[in-house]
C-alpha positions, 0 to 999 in steps of 0.5 A: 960726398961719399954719404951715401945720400943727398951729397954724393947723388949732387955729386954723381949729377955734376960728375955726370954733366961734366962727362956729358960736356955741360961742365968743363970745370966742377970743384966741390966744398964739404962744409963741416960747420953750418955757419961756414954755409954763406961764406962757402957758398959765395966762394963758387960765386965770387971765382965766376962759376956759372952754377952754385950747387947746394945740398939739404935743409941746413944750406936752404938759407945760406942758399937764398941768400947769397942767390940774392947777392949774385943774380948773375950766377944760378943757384940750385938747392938740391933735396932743399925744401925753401922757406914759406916766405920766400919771394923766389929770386930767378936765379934760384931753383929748389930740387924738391921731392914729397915725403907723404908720397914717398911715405906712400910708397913704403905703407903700400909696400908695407901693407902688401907684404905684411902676414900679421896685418899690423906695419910700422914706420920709425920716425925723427920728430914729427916738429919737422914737416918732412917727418910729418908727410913721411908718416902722414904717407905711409899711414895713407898708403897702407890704407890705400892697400887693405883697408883692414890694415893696422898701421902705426907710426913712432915719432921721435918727440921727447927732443930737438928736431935735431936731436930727433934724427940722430939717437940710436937707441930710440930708433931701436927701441921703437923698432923693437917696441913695433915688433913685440905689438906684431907689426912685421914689416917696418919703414924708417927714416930720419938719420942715425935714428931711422937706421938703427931701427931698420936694423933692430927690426930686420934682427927680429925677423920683420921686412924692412923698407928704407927710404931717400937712397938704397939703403940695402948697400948703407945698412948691410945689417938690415939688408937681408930683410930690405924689401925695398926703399923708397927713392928720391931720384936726386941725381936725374933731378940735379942733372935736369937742372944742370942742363936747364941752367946751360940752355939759359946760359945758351939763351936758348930756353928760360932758366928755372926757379922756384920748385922744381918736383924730383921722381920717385920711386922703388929701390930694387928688391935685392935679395927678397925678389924671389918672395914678393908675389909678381901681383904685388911688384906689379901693383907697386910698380904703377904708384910712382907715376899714379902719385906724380900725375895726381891720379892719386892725389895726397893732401899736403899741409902749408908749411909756417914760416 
């Protein structure tokens, strides 16, 4: 629960609703194999907790599942895409947050900052949906700033979706290969594989972005050259979800289910706020809210089942 990430930002939510009074019993389980997901699950469901917090993709249908066997008990997936065939039990709301506009957010800033007109984004395999609008949204947002601007995406597609998110050397080599063709300010994303490219690419002197957390306290080696990061705001969504699940326990509103769309937004500039033209803090700090009220609308592809 101390990731960094999707797992402690739940935590931080369900820490939160329990100082706030929402909870007066919270207890948490890291699952260290995927097959132990269901079984896991339903121990919160069979000892009589009111709400089951799951965390990422790997639990999605674990999740589903066991929301099935336990109508009375409401389920959350945090950061948790649902598949497309699911029939959206009522006890059960998925935390979700679009890549393509995150993705967005990283080619605006990118294509705002770069000097030699040329940007680039490292990615895990593009086989994977949210790899997929992470690069579809950072190629749409650097347009979006300057039309005249080289944009270029690295996807991870010699291997496993797997894979993909969890080699180093790749990250690193893209990186560095997107530096030698002069882009100069470089996004990332996807595991271990998104990190060492962020960190190859501050080494060579380029801005970096990161994505999903604040990644200038995950990453200290790239955190001099981290403009940004671009934020799922999974703590304020979780907490949102808590308190709609102890309103319709209240019986004093409907409970949610379905999809639930989380913010997004700008990490803080950190130790570059003094070289990002006001102009240009102005301009991005106006996208969020552009991209979450359709005033900047973004196609998004129907995942298969």
């Amino acid at each position: 629960m101390d990731d960094r990430a999707a797992n402690q930002a739940t935590w931080d939510a369900i820490l939160q609703a329990k100082s706030e009074g929402l909870a007066n019993k919270i207890a948490s389980i890291e699952t260290i194999d995927y097959q132990d997901y269901v079984a896991n699950t339903r121990v919160f469901a069979e000892a009589g907790y009111d709400v089951v917090v799951t965390v990422g993709d790997d639990a999605s249908a674990a999740t589903y599942i066991t929301a099935g066997q336990y109508p009375a008990v409401y389920f959350i997936g945090s950061d948790q895409h649902p598949s497309a065939d699911e029939n959206n039990p009522a006890n059960l709301v998925r935390l979700v947050f679009r890549e393509n506009q995150l993705g967005f957010l990283a080619g605006a800033m990118a294509a705002a900052m770069t000097q030699t007109g040329r940007v680039g984004a490292v990615c895990g395999s593009d086989a994977w949906l949210p790899m997929k609008l992470y690069g579809d949204g950072f190629l749409a947002g650097a347009i979006y700033i300057n039309q005249q601007v080289k944009a270029t995406v690295s996807y991870h597609n010699e291997v496993g979706v797997n894979a993909s998110l969890n080699d180093p050397g790749w990250g690193e080599a893209a990186a560095t290969s997107l530096n030698d063709e002069g882009a100069d300010t470089i996004f990332a994303t996807g595991g271990t594989t998104g990190s060492s490219a962020l960190e190859a690419a501050a080494s060579h002197g380029a801005y970096v972005i990161g994505a999903e957390i604040d990644q200038y306290y995950a990453i200290p080696a790239a955190a001099p050259r981290m403009l940004t990061s671009v934020l799922k705001l999974i703590t304020p969504g979780v907490l949102d979800l808590l308190r709609a699940a102890r309103d319709a326990q209240d019986n004093s509103s409907p409970s949610r289910a379905g999809i639930y769309y989380g913010q997004i937004d700008y990490a803080s500039f950190h130790e570059l706020a003094g070289v990002i033209p006001e102009i240009v803090k102005q301009q991005m700090a106006s996208l969020p809210q552009a991209l979450l009220s359709g005033g900047i609308h973004l196609f998004e592809p129907v995942p298969t089942p």
